[in-house]
N, C-alpha and C positions, 0 to 999 in steps of 0.2 A: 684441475684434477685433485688438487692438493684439500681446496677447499672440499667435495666431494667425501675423500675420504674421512676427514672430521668429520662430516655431518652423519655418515654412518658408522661412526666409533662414539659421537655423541648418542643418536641414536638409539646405540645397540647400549651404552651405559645406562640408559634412561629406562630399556624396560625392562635391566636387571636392580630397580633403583630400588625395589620393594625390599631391601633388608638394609635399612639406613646406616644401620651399623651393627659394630660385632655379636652386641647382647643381642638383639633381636633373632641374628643369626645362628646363634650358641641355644638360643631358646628353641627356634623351630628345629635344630638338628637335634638336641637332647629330648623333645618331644616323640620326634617322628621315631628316633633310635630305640628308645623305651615303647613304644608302640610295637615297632618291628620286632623286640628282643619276645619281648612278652606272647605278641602274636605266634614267633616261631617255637616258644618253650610250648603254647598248647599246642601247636603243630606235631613239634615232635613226637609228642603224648601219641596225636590220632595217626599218628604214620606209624608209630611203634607197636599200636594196638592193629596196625594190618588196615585201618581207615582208606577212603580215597581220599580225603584232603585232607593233606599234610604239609609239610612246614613251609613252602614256597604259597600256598591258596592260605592259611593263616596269617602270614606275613604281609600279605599287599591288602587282607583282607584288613588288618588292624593299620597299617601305614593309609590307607585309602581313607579310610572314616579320619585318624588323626589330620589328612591334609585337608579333607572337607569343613572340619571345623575352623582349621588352621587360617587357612587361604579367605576361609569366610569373617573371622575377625583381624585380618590383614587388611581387607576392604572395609571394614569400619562394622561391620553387623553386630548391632549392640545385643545386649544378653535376653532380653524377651524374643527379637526375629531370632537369635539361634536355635531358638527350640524348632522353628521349622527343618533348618539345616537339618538337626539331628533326627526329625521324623524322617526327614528325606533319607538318613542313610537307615535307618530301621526298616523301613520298607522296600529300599531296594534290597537290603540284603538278605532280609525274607524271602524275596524271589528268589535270590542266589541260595539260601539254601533249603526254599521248596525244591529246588532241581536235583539237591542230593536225595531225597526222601523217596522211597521203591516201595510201590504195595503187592506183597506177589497175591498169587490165584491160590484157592484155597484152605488149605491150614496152612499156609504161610505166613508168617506177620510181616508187620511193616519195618522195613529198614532204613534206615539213612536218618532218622530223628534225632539220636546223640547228636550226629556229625554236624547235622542241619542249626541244632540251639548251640554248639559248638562253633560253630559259623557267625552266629548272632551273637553269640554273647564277647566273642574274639572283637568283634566290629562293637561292640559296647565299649571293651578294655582299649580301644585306638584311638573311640571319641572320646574317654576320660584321658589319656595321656594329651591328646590334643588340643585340647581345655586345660590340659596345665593341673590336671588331678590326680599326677603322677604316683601317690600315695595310695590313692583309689584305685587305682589302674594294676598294679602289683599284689594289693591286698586282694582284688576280684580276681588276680592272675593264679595266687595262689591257690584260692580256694575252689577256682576250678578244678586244678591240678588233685585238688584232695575229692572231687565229686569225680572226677575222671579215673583216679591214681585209686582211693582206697577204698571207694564204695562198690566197687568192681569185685576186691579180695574179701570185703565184708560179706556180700553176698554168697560169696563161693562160698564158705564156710558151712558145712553144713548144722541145720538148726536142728539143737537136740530141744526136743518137747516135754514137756511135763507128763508125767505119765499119770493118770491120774490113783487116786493111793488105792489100794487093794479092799474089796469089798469084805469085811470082816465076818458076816454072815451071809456065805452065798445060798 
């Protein structure tokens, strides 16, 4: 019985062997962390602007792509095959956010296209923290924040025109 129980505590240590040690481990959680922080910062944005995906569907949306790439250079996938990985997650999550995009009937326009490249571009900022392009990953974070946050109040502004100058001989 005794022996039994070893062999299923060896076992069970062996298929958590994949993080050899601490750096590896400190590496995949400050990844995935910076993935999910950044993921939930646009999240909040698109829940704040009244969106349906917000900070929970941006968060798994950019921790998912980080662990795709993650998991995949864990297994040895050297950096030419990651480029498939990474089509892999650009296209699935195109499908995912084809499913937000609404075309109504008539003079209606389309909706859901912010929210949709908001989606992809979130699953972009998870595969660069997952890749370890932590620097990249923050600076896209931001600047989303600034195409979401101030081009919104830009617009609203109303444009004053040129008037054109007054015809001196009418």
């Amino acid at each position: 019985m005794d022996s039994a129980w070893n062999q299923i505590a060896r076992t069970v240590a062996a298929e958590f062997s994949d993080l050899p040690d601490l750096s590896d481990a400190t590496r995949i959680v400050v990844r995935l962390l910076v993935a999910g922080v950044l993921g939930g910062i646009l999240g909040w944005e698109r829940e704040h602007a009244g969106k349906a995906a917000g900070v929970r569907t941006h968060m798994l949306v950019a921790m998912g792509a980080a662990l795709f790439v993650l998991a995949s250079q864990q297994v040895g996938i050297e950096a030419p095959d990651m480029s498939r990985v990474v089509q892999g997650i650009v296209a699935g999550v195109g499908f995912l956010g084809a499913g937000t995009i609404l075309k109504g009937s008539g003079e209606e326009k389309v909706h859901g296209l912010t929210t949709a490249a908001g989606i992809w571009l979130t699953a972009a900022i998870g595969t660069a923290a997952g890749l370890g392009l932590e620097a990249t990953a923050v600076l896209s974070a931001v600047l989303a924040l600034a195409v979401l946050g101030a081009l919104p109040l830009l617009q609203a502004m109303p444009m004053q025109r040129a008037e054109p100058p007054a015809d001196p001989n009418p």
